[in-house]
N, C-alpha and C positions, 0 to 999 in steps of 0.2 A: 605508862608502863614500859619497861624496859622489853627490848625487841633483839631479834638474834635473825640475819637472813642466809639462809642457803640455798645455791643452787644446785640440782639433781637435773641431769641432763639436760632437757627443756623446761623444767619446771621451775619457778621460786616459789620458795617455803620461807615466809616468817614467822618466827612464834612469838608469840608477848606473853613472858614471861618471867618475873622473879630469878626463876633461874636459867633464863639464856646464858648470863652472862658471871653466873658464877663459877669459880674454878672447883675441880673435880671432888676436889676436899669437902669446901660448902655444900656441894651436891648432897654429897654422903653423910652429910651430917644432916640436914635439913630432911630427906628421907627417914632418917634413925630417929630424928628427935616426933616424925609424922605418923611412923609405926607405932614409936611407944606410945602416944599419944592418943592412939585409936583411928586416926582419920581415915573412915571409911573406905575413902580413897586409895589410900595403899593396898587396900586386900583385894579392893577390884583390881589394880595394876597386877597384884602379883599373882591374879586369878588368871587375867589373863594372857601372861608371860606364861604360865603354865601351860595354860591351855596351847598355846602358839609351840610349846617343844613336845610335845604330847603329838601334834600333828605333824612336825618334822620330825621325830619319829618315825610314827605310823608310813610315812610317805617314803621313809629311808628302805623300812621293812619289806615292803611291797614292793618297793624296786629290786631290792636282793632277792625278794621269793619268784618273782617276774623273773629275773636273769639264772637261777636256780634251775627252775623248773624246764626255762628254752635251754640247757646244759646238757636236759635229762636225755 
């Protein structure tokens, strides 16, 4: 299986994966044709992309009602 390595500070990250190593086009299109197609798998992705700006949100909020409220 095709592999992709990245390094994040101290850490290494490979992934094996089909699309390491496709370019940004392939991506998007192999996504589009996995959506249409049903694959479970995209709606848990985009469930939880969702869920992940729902809580940077909320945590945006809080810190303005936080800095608000020490104004008062």
């Amino acid at each position: 299986m095709e592999s992709k390595t990245y390094t994040y500070k101290n850490a290494i990250v490979t992934i094996y994966s089909p699309l390491a190593n496709m370019s940004e086009e392939e991506k998007k299109m192999w996504y589009s044709e996995q959506w249409e197609n049903g694959n479970p798998l995209m709606y848990e992705i985009a469930d939880a992309i969702r869920a992940c700006e729902k809580s940077i949100i909320r945590s945006q909020t809080e810190r303005e009602q936080m800095r608000n409220s020490k104004s008062i």
